[in-house]
N, C-alpha and C positions, 0 to 999 in steps of 0.2 A: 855558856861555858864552852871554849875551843871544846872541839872533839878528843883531845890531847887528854885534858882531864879526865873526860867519862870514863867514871869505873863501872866495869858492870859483876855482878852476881846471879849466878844461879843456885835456886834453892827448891829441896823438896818438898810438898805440900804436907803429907799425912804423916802423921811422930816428926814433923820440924814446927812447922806455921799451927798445924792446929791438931787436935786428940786425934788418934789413931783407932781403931778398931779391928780385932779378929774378922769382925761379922761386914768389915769394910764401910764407912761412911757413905749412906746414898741420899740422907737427902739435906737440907739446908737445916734442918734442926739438928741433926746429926751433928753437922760441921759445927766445931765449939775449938776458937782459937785455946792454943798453950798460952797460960801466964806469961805475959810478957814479949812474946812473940810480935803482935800487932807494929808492940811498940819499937823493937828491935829491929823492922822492916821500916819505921820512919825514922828512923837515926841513919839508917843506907841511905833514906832518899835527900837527907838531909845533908848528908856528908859527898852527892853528886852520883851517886851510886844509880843503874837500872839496872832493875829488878827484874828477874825471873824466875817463875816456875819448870820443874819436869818433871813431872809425874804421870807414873804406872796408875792407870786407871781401868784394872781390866775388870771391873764390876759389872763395865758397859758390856764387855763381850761376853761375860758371861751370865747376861740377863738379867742381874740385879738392883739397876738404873740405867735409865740413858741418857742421853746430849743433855737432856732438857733439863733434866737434873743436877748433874754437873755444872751446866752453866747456871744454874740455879745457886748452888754451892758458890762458885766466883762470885757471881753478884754479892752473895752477903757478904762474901770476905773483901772486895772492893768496898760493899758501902761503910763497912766499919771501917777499913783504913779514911775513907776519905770524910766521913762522920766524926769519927776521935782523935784522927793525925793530920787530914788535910792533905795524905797521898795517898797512891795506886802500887799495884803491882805495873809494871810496863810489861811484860808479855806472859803468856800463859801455854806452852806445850803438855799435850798427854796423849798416853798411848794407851786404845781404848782396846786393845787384843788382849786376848790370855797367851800364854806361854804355847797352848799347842799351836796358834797360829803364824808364829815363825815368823814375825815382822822384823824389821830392823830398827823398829823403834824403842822396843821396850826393853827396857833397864832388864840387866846391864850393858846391851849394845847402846852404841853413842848417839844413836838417831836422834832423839827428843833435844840431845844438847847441841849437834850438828843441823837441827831447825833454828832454834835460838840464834848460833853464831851466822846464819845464813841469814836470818831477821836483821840481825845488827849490825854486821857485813864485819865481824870483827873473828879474829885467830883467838880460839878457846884458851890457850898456851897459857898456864898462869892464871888463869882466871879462878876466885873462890869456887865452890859446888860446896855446899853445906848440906847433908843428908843424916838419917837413919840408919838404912841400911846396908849390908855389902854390894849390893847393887848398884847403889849410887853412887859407890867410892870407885869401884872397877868403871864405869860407865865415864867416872870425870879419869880416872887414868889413862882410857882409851884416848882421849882428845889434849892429853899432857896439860888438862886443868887441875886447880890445886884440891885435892881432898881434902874435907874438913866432914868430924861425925861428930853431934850429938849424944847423948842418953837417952835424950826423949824419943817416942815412938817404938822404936827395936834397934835401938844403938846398946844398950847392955848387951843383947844376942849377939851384937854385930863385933862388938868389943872381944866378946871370947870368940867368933871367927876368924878374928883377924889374928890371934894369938897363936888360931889354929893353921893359918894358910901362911903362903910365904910367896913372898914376890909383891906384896903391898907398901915396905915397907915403912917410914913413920909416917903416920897420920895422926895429926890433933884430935883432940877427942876434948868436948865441953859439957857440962851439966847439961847446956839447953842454946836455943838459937840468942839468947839475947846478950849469950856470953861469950858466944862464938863471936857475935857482931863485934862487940867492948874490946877482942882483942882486935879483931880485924882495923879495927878505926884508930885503934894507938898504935899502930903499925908505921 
């Protein structure tokens, strides 16, 4: 496929691709894709689309898993795409700090999606970002990529903050990632 064609996407991992938790997801049994999700990531890859993650992972920094685990986490979400769909995710950023540690990676700063377009050598400009929370909407407005939120995960919370703040203005808002996808592809 020219390069011309490649679309790319970035998406959040935890309340988009799979359950969410107060107590944070740390290990691979944890990690339990959303209905439909899996499958809503192989109609992207199907439709020419690469795939990305950007997720806030600050569980690592604040000692509740580490690398090992995480990437323990990916692996099983790779092997079930490539087990039941016969694709991958194409790339994987996270920002393993908590808030006190002041990086420029973590959501809502744009770092984690300013790695991705660095990866792909491409301008974020227009690009989907499909998230949960207000963080990930402000994060894809930093790099004039397109917002798109969910319900699933803390998109209802995210729904009445956006109601409440101003300067976001319209953003999509879906049941869930697989219907966020359905509109993206009849587009």
């Amino acid at each position: 496929m020219p390069a011309s064609h490649i679309r790319h996407i970035i998406l959040d991992r935890d309340g988009v691709i799979n359950n969410d938790s107060e107590q944070f997801i740390k290990t691979p049994d944890e990690w339990q894709p959303i209905e439909g999700s899996l499958e809503a990531i192989a109609r992207l890859k199907q439709a020419g689309y690469l795939v990305g993650i950007a997720s806030n992972q600050s569980g690592i920094g604040r000692g509740l898993f580490d690398r090992t685990a995480l990437n323990a986490m990916h692996d099983k979400m790779q092997r079930q795409l490539l087990a039941k769909l016969s694709c991958h995710i194409d790339l994987i950023a996270f920002c393993p700090h908590t808030a006190k540690e002041h990086c420029d990676c973590r959501k809502p700063l744009p770092g984690l999606y300013l790695q991705l377009a660095q990866r792909w050598n491409i301008s974020l400009e227009g690009i989907p970002v499909i998230g949960d929370s207000l963080r990930d909407l402000q994060a894809a407005r930093a790099v004039k990529a397109r917002p798109i939120l969910v319900y699933t995960g803390k998109g209802r919370k995210t729904v009445k903050q956006l109601q409440e703040s101003k300067g976001m203005g319209e953003i999509p808002v879906f049941d869930n990632l697989s219907q966020a996808v359905d509109h993206l592809l009849q587009e």
